[in-house]
N, C-alpha and C positions, 0 to 999 in steps of 0.2 A: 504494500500500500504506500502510494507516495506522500510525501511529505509536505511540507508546508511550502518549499524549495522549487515545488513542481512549477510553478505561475510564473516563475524569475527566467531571463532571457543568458544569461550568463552562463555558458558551455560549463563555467567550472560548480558552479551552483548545480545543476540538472546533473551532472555528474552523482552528485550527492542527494537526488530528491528519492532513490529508493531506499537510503539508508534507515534501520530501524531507529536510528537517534529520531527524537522530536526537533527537527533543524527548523529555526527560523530564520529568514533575512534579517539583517539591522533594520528596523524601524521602529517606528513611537507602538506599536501594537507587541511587540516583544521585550520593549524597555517597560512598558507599562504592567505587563504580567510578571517580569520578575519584582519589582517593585511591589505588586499585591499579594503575590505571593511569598515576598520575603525572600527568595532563592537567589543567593550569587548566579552569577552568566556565566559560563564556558564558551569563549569565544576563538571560531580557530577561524583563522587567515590566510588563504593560497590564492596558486594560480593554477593552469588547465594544463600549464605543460610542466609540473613541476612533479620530480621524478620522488621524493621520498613524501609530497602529500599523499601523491596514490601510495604509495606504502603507508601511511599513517591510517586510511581512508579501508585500504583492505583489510589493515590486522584488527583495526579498535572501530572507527565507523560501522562499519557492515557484519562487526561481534554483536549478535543478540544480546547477550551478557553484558557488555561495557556499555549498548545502549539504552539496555534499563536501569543501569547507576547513573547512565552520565540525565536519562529523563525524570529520574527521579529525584535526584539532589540538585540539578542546573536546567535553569533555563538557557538554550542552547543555539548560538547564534555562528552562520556562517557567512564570511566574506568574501568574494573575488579581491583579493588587492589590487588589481585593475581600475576596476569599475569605482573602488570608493579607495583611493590614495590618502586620502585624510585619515580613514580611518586605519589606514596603513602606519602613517607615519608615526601618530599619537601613541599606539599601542606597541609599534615597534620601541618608540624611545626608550618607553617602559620598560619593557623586556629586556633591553640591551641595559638601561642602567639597574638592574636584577641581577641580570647576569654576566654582563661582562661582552655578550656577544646576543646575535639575532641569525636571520633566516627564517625559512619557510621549509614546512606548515607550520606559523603559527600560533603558539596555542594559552591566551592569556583567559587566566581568572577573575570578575569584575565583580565588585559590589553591584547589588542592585539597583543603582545609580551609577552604575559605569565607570566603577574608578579602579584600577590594574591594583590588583594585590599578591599575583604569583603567576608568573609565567614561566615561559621557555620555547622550546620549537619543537620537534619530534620527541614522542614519549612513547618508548616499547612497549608491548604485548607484557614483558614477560622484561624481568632486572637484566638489566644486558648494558654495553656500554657506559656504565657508572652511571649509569641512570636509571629510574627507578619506574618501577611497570606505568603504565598508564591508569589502570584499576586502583591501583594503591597512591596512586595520586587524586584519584576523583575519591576514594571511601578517606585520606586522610583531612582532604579539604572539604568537605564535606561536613565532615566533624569537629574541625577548625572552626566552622562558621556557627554549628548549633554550639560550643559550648564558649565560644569566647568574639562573638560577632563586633563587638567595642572593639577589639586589638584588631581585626582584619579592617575595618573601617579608618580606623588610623591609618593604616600599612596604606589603604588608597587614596588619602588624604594627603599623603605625603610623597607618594608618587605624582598623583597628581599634578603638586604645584611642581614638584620636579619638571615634567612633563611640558606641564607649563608656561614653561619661562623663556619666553620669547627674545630671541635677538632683535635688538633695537635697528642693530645697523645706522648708527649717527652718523653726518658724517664727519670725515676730521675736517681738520682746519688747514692740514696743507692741499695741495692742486697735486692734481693727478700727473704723474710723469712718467719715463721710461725707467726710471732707475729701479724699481720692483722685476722687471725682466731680468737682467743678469742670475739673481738670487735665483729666481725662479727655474733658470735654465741651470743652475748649477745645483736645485738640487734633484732635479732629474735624470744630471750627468751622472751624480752622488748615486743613487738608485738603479739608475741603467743596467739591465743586464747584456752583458757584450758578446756573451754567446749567442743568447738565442732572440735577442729582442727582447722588448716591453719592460714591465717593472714588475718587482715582485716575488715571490716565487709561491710554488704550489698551495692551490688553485691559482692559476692565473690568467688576468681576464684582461682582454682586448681595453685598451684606453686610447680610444679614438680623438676625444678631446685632446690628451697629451698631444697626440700627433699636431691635434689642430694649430695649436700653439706653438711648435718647434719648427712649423711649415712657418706662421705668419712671424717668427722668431729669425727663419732665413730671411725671408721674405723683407723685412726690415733694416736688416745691415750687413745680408751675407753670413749667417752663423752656418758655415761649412758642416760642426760637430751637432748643431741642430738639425741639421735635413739628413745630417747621417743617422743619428738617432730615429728619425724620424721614419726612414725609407728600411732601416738594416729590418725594423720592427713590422711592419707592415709587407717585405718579404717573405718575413722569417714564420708569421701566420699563414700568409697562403702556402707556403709548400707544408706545412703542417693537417694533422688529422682536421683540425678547427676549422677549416674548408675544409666545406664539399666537395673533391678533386670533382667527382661526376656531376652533380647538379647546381653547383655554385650557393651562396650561401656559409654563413659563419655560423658556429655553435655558440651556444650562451660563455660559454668561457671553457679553458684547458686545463686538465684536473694534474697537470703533470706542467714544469717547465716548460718544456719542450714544444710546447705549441701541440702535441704528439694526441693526447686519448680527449678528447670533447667529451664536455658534457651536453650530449646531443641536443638537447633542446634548441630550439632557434625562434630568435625573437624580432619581431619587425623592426624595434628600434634599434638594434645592433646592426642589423644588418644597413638601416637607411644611414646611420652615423659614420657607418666602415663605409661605405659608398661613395660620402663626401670625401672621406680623409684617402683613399684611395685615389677619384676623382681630381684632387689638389695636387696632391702628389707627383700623378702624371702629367699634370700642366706646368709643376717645376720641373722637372725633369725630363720628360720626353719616354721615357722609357715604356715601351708598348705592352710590357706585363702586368702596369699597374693597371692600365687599360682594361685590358682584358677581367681581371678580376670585378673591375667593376662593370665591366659588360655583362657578365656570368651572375652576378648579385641582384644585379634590374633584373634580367632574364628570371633569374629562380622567384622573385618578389612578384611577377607579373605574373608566372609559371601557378605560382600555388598560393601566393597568398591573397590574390587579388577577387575580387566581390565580382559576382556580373557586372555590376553596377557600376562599378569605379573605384570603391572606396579599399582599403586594404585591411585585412584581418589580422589578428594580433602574434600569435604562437603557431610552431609546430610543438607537441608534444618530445620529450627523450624517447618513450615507450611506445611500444609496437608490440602485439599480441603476448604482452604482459611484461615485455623484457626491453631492458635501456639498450640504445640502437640499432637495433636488431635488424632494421630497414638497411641501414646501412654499411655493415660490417662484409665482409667475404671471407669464402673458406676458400683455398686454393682450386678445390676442382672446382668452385661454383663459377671461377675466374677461368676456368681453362674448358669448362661446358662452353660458354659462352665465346670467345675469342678462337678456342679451338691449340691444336696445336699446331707451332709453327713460329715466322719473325714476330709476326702481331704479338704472340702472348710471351714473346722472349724477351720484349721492345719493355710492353707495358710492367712488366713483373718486374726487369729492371727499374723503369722510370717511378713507379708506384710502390717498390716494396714489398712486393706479395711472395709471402713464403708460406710453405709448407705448413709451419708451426703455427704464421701468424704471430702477431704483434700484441693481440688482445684476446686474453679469453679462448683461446685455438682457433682466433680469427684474422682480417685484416683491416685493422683500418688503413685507408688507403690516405701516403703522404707520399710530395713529392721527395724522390730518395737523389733522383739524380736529373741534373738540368737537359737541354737539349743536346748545347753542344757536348757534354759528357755522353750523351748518349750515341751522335753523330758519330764519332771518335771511337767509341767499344765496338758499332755493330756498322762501322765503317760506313757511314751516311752520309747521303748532305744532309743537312740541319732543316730544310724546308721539306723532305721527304721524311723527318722524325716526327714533325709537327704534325704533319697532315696523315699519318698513320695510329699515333696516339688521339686525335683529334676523334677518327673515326672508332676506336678501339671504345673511347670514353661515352662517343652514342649509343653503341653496343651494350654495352653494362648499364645504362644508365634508362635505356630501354626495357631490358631484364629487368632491370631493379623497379620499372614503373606496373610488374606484376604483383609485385609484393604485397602483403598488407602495409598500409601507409600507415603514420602515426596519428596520433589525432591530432586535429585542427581545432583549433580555438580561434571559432569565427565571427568573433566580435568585432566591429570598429572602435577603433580610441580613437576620439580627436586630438589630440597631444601628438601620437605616437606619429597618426598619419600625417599631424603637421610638418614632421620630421621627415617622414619618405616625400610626401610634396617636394621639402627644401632640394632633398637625393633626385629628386627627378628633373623636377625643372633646371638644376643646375647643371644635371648630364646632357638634355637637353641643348644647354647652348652651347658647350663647352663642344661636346661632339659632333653636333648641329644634326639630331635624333629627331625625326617629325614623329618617330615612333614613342618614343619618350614625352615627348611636347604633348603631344594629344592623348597622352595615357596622366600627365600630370591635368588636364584641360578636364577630362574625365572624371579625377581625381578630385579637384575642387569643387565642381557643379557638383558630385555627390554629394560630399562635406555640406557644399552649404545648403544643398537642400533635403536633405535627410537629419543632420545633426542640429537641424536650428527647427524649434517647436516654439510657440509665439510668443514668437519676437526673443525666444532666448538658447545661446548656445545647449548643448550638450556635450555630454562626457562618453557617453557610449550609446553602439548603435548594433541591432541584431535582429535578423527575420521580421524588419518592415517596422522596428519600434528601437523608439532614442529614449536613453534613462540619464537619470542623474544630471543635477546643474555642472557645466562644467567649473572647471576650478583655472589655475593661473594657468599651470604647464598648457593647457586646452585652449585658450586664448592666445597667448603668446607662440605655441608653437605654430598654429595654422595662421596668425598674425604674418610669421617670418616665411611659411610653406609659400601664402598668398602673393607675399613681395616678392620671393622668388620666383614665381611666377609670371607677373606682371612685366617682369625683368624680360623673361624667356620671349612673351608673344607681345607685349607693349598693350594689352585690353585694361582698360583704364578701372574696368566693374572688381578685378582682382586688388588692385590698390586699394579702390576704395571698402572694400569687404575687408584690406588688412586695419584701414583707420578704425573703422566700426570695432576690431579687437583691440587695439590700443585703448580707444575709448571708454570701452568697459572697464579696461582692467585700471587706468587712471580714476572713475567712477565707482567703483565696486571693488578693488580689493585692497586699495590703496593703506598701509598702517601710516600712521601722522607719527610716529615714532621713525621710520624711514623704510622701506622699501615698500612688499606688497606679503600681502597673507595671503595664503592657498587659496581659501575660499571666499565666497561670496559676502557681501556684508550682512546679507539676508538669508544665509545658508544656517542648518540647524543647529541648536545648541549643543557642541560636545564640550568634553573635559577640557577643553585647550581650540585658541583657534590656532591652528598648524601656520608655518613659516617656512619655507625650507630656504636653504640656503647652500646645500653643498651637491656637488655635482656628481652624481653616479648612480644610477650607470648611465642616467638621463642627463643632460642640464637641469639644474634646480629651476622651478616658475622663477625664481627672482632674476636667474642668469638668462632665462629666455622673453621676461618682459623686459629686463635693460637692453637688450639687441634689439630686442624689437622696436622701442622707443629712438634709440640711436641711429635708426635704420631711418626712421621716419620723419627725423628732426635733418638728418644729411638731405632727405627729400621734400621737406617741406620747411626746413629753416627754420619750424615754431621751434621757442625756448621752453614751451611748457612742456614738453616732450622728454627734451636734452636735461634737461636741470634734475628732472625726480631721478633722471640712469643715474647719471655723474655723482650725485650725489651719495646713492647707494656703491659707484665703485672705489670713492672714496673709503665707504666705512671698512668696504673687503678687500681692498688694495693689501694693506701687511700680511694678511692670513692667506690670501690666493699667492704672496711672492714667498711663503713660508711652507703651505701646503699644496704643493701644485698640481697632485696630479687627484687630488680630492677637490681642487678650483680652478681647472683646465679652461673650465666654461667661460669663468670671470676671466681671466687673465685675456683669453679669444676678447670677450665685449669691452677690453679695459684697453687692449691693443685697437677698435675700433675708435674709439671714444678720442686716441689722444692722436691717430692717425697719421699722416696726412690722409684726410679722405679725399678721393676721387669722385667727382658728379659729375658726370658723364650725361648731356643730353641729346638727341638726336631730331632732328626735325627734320618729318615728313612722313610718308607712307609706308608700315612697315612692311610691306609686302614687294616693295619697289626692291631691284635685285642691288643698286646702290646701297640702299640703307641697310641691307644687309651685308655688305663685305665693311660697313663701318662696324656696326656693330660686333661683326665678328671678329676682329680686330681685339676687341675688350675680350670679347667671352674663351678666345683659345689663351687670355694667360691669368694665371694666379695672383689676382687683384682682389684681397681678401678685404681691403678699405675701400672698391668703388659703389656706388650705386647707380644706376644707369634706368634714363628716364629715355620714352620715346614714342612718336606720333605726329600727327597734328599738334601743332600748339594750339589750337582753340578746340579740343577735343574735350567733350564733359566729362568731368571726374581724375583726368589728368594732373599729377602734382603738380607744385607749386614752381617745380623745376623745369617746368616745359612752358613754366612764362616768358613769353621775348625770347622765342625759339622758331623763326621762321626759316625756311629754305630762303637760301642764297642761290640766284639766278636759275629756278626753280629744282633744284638739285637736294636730294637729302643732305641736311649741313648737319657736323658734328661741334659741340659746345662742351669744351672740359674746362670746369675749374679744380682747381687744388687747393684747401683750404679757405683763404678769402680773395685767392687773385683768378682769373682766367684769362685763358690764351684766347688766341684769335681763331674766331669760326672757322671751316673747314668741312669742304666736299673733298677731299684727297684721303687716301684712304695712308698713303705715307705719308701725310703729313702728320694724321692722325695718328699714326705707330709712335713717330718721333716723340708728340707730344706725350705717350703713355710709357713710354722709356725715360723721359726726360722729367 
């Protein structure tokens, strides 16, 4: 018999609507029953692709027995972390200052007024990892509450204001400058690991932002050992398990240094984020592999994650017919069924690693082992006849592999998330000059904004024909930043003006008078704490994605009341982003716009005129992470402020660049126009 869970649009809820627990959603009809009833809440927190929820879900969830303890003693409440990020953040705090640490599933204990008195994250069947059974945690809190209900009311009272205590974000009294870069690059150097990429070590996880930063870090005054960090890292993943050699696509992160065993799951924002940093990359450098990675990445995001409709879905699942990547693993003969024998599977076994034993599990994840020319060289090739042999080998397997049982799909829309693939689309769009791209990003907004906005107000999530949830900052500000990117790509003045309408909001509505922006709405409902976020990962923080978005706005339309609220908040995070950087990657990106030299870039005339596109194009093939580029008719409605007194010269597409507060002279030459974007 289903559960109360049944009605909720959320893949990772209906996952959970057969379980014997009595599951409620958060709302005022489940806060209000434990309240009358007296009963502390059990509240557990996941997502749809997260690999030890379904373990927590099959041992203790879908336990008859653990579900009549946990419906007897608790009122019992389940969240997608997705869908309600507030309620993520607040109870994550909790947990992490409990216990030292967090993750998912999970699973915090609440007064009956919602206030965190005992958490943690996965709790066994049975004592096992120093941790103590699941049961004997529900019958001892349980009994905590009937005999001493005063002390655990404390315990959440005191969490609570913990919880509570919001960064002010003031901001200082000095002006924003570059001197916070150096630090910031040196302590990345500090952390670098010089083998294999990235920072950190086991689990470790893609930090695209880092990239971002080390690109716009070259980018700036030539930091050589920045674009080498930058490029060795972002290699060093693709020939790794953490791509998908066969379908393109990144995993949630690498449970091993090595970039080597993924933790399969795949997430739309990893993948849109790796797309950009990727994307940039290739425009500093030339280099046609980073290219391709990111040809392979839109490909697999259009491939499987993308809606009839337009909009993008959130998750692939780890698991596959009960077992973590089983979709994509190979056993030797499944690799030699397929390719057969012969150069093909002589070629790919070299190039991919495929042994007998296997790599994982008596399997193979497939990594790249060995580049082309090594391979040219062993099986005496040319390099163009390695290419186009593994090329095909990899349709092969990848074909096979499309019989398999897939993983599951968590096919909800985020606005946040998909703000972020927008950003990835529209910018590969110009860059590579993709009509397939451009009209998949075109696609991608008319969705957003006509399915995600219910009257007159954004949403947070969207699934089988219905939008939930007010959205919150990241949800404004990312599809804020998706839309200018946009607007950028095709010059349609309705995508601008749909990014001001998010700006708007979030100066209106989420604004704190202590300095930056709160998560949510000012009219959103009452929790323990209104949330703030501020640090960057694995997403940008709302605060780091409404200051670019504002800074974005105010290079385009020159209002101060835009520039003054960012600047002000990069001020307060200036110290902490040039101290902690690859946890304020984001901030340091918007801090780097902020002090610029920004480029505005305006074009005037028809954008469909084959002139105005070899101007344009001109910006969009290099790595101008400070310009903004307006274009059109200048008396087109809805056109920023930047395409005032922007007429064609001798009816010719003219190009208008200032820098800072000076501008060069107009221009129909398309080398004149190069000159002045080098100069």
């Amino acid at each position: 018999m289903a559960n109360r869970l049944a009605d909720e649009i959320s893949p990772y809820l209906l996952q959970h609507a057969e379980n014997p627990v009595d599951w409620h959603p958060w709302g005022p009809e489940a806060l209000a029953l434990a309240e009358a009833q007296d009963k502390p809440i059990f509240l557990s927190i996941g997502y749809a692709a997260c690999h030890w929820c379904h373990v927590m879900a099959h041992e203790s969830f879908e336990d008859p027995e653990t579900a009549s303890l946990m419906n007897e003693h608790f009122v019992n409440i389940k969240v997608d972390r997705e869908e309600r990020p507030d309620l993520d953040s607040l109870y994550m705090d909790a947990v992490v200052a409990m216990t030292g640490q967090g993750g998912w599933p999970m699973s915090v204990f609440l007064t009956p007024d919602a206030k965190p008195f005992y958490g943690g994250t996965y709790f066994p069947p049975n004592r096992r990892f120093n941790l103590p059974s699941f049961r004997e945690l529900l019958i001892g809190l349980a009994e905590k509450w009937k005999t001493d209900p005063a002390g655990v009311r404390k315990v959440g009272e005191e969490l609570s204001a913990r919880v509570g205590a919001v960064p002010p974000l003031v901001p200082q009294e000095s002006q924003l400058d570059d001197s916070i870069f150096p630090p910031a690059a040196e302590a990345l150097f500090r952390t670098f690991d010089w083998n294999h990429g990235g920072w950190g070590r086991a689990p470790k996880f893609p930090q695209p932002m880092a990239v971002e930063f080390l690109l716009r870090r070259h980018a700036r005054g030539g930091d050589r050992l920045a674009l080498d960090m930058a490029t060795r890292t972002l290699r060093s993943m693709a020939t790794g398990g953490i791509y998908d050699q066969l379908g393109g696509g990144f995993a949630r992160y690498s449970v091993d240094e090595h970039w080597l065993v993924p933790h399969f799951e795949k997430m739309l924002y990893d993948n849109a984020q790796l797309v950009r940093a990727y994307l940039h990359a290739w425009q500093v450098t030339g280099d046609r592999s980073l290219l391709e990675v990111v040809e392979t990445c839109l490909g697999f995001m259009l491939r499987e994650l993308r809606d009839p409709g337009g909009g993008f879905y959130s998750s692939l699942d780890a698991d596959s017919e009960g077992e973590e990547g089983k979709y994509y693993l190979w056993s030797w003969e499944e690799v030699r069924n397929v390719l057969g024998d012969g150069q093909a599977l002589d070629l790919f076994r070299a190039a991919y690693g495929v042994t007998e034993a296997g790599n994982f599990e008596g399997r193979n994840i497939l990594f790249r082992a060995l580049d082309d020319p090594a391979l040219a060289v062993r099986f005496s090739l040319p390099a163009e006849s390695v290419a186009s042999q593994l090329a095909a080998a990899r349709q092969r397997l990848l074909s096979a592999r499309a019989g398999r049982i897939r993983p599951g799909l968590d096919d909800k829309v985020l606005t946040g998330w998909n703000g972020l693939a927008l950003v990835a689309l529209a910018e590969a769009a110009r860059a590579i000059g993709s009509e397939e791209y451009l009209q998949a990003a075109q696609r991608q907004a008319d969705f957003l904004l006509t399915n995600l906005i219910s009257a007159g107000r954004l949403n947070r999530s969207w699934r089988a024909g219905q939008a939930r949830h007010s959205a919150y900052l990241e949800d404004h500000a990312s599809l804020g930043l998706g839309l200018l990117a946009l607007y950028q790509a095709d010059f349609d003045p309705r995508w601008f003006q749909a990014a001001v309408i998010q700006a708007e909001e979030i100066l209106s509505a989420f604004a704190d008078p202590q300095g930056g922006f709160f998560d949510t709405r000012h009219d959103h409902e009452t929790l323990i704490a209104r949330p703030k976020s501020v640090q960057d990962s694995p997403i940008p923080s709302g605060n780091t994605l409404a200051c670019m978005l504002l800074l974005q706005l105010g290079a385009f339309e020159g209002e101060s009341r835009y520039i003054e609220p960012a600047e002000s908040v990069l001020r307060a995070i200036a110290p902490t982003a040039a101290q902690y950087p690859t946890a304020f990657a984001g901030w340091l990106c918007a801090i780097d716009f902020a002090l610029g030299p920004q480029l505005q870039l305006a074009i005037g005339g028809p954008p469909d005129d084959p002139a105005f596109h070899s101007l344009a194009a001109l910006a969009n093939r290099r790595f101008l992470p400070n310009l903004v580029m307006a274009g059109g008719l200048p008396a087109a409605p809805g056109a920023p402020r930047l395409m005032v007194d922007r007429p064609m010269h001798g009816g010719k597409p003219t190009a208008y660049l200032c820098t800072g507060f000076s501008c060069r002279l107009p221009t129909s030459s398309p080398d004149d126009l190069a000159d002045q974007l080098l100069g």
